[in-house]
N, C-alpha and C positions, 0 to 999 in steps of 0.2 A: 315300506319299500323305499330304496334311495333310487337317487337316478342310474345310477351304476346298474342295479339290478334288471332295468328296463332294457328288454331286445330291441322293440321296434314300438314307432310310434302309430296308432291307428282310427285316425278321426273320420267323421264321418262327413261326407263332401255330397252329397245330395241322394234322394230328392228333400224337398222342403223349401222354407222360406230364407231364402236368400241371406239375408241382412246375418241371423240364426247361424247358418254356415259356417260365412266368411269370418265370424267371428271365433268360433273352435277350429276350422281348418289354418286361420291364419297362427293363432296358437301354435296348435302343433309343427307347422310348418318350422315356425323360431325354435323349437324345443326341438323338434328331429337336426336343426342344424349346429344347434346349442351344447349337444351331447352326442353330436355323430352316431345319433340311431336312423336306419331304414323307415323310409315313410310309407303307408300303406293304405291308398281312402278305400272308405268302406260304404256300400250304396246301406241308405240307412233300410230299407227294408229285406236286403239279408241280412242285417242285423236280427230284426226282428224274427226272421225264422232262425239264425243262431240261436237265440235265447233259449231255446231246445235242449242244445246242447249242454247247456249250464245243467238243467235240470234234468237231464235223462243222459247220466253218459255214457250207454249204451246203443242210443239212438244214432243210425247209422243212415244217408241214403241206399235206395230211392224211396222215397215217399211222397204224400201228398200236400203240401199245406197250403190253408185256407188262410189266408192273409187280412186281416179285418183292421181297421183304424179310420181315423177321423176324415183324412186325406185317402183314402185306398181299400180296394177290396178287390183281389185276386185268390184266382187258384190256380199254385203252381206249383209245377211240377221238379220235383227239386231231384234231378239225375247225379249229382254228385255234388260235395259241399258249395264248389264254386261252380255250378253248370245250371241253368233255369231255362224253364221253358214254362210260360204265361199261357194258359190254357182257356182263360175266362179272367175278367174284368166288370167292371161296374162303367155300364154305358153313361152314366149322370150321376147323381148322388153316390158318395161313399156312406156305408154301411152308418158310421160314427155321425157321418156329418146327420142322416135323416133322424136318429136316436134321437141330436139335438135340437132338431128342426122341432120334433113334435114334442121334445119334454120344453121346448121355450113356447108353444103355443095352447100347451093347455097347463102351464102356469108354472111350471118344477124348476127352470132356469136352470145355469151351466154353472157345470158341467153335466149334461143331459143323460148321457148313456146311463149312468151309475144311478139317477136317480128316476129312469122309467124302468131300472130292472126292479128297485127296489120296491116301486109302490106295484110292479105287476105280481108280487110274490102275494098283495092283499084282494087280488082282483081273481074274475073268472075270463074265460078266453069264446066269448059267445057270441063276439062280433065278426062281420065273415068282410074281410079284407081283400083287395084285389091284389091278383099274383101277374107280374107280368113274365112271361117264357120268351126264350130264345130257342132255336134249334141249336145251337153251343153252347157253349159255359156263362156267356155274360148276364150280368146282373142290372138288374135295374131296382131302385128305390124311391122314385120321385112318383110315382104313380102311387104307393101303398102309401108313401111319407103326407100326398096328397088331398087321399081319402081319408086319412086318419084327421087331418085339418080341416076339411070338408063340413066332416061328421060332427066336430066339436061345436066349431060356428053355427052350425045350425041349431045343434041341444047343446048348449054349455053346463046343461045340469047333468046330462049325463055324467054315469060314472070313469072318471079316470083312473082309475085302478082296473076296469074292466077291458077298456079303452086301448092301455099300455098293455095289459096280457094276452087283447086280442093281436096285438101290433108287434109285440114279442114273436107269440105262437106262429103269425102267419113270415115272420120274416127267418123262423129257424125253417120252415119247411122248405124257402127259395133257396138258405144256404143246402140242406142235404140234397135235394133236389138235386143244384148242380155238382156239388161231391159226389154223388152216385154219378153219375153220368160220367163226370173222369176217372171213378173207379173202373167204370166199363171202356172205357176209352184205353187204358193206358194198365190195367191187369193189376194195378198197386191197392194193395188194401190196408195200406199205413198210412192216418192224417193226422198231420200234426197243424194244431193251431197257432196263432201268432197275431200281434198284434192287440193293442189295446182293448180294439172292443172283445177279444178271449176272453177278457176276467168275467167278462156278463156271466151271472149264475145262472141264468135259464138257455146260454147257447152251448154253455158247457154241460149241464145234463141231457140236452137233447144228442149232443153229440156221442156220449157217455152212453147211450142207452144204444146206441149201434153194437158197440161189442158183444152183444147179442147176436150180429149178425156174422159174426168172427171178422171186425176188422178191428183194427189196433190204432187205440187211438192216444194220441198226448198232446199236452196240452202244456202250455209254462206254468211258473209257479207265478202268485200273482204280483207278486214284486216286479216280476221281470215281462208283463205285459203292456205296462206303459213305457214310455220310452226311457233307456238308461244307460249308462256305461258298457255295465259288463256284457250285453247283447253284442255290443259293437267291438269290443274287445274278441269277444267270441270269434264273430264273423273275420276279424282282423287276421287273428290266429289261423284261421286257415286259409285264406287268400295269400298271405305269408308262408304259409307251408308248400302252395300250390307255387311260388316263385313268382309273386304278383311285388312287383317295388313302382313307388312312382319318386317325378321330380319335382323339387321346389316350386315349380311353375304349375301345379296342380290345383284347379279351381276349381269354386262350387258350381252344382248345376243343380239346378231347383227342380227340373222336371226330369231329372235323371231316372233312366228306365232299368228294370230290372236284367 
């Protein structure tokens, strides 16, 4: 692809770490003024439910998606490509971050998530974890990421493989939990996943195992669950479609909301 070829330019200007940012948005900023293309930011967690769209081009709003990564964990409610509505969130720990919390305390190191799915695949799920509820959608993980820490300090011999698939098990049942409850809330029974911690093998067959219950579920491919280009690109392409332009003076914002 040459520059010619390129419609519009589309980086991504928050949320995230700052420094990260300014350094892709000021980029593209040079490049949209360098070739007289349309600048377009794009909040990085529609991104992440763009990524969808790469892999299912048939997938259309409304649906549901469950938004999982290292920084974030929402369920939202996604009314049209560019329209959200935040239905639930994580009160404290994001989903990603407590993965790492416990795979760095009982010995596996970082990158955490990928290596307490892997050793839960050798373990049994016979440890009984504490669940904390909301009457809404919000989530908490510092109380489960807690007990799992708790538990190891006191038997460090216990097994860790039993450990991480108790800690797995009990943290799929908080995500359906409050997916059923937005299901019931808002009559949508399409969830689409996103975000990095999606590639977990154990949260994507618990989810898988719902269509059972006739709801329709998708998920990204796993290339396109940690973060990348073409997600944002995605996401771009339709804020662009929707008549979304910004100007030169467009800056990062770290805590930038959905």
């Amino acid at each position: 692809m040459t520059l010619e070829q390129i419609d519009v330019i589309t980086p991504t200007y928050g949320p995230g770490l700052v420094g990260a940012l300014l350094v892709g948005l000021s980029y593209a900023k040079a490049l949209s003024f360098a070739i007289n293309k349309p600048l377009v930011g794009v909040n990085h967690i529609q991104g992440h439910i763009a990524s969808n769209y790469i892999t299912y081009k048939e997938l259309e709003p409304p649906f549901l998606c469950l938004m999982m990564s290292g920084g974030n964990t929402q369920i939202v409610y996604v009314k049209d490509y560019t329209e959200f509505e935040v239905l639930g969130k994580t009160r404290d720990d994001a989903i990603g971050e407590a993965f790492d919390k416990v795979a760095r305390v009982v010995g596996l190191g970082y990158p955490g998530g990928p290596k307490v799915d892997k050793l839960a695949l050798e373990g049994n799920p016979t440890i009984t974890l504490p669940k904390t509820h909301f009457e809404n959608m919000d989530f908490s993980f510092s109380g489960i990421k807690t007990a799992v820490i708790n538990l190891y300090h006191k038997n460090p011999e216990m097994s860790k493989a039993d450990l991480c698939a108790s800690f797995e098990k009990t943290v799929i049942e908080i995500l359906i939990e409050n997916v059923n409850k937005a299901i019931e809330l808002t009559g949508v029974k399409t969830i689409v996943l996103a975000g990095g911690v999606s590639a977990n093998t154990h949260i994507r067959k618990g989810f898988m195992d719902l269509k059972q219950k006739g709801i329709e579920i998708y998920m990204p491919d796993l290339k396109l669950c940690t973060d990348n280009a073409g997600m944002i690109a995605s996401a771009g392409y339709y804020n662009y479609m929707q008549g979304k332009r910004d100007e030169l003076d467009l800056n990062a914002v770290p805590n930038l909301k959905l």
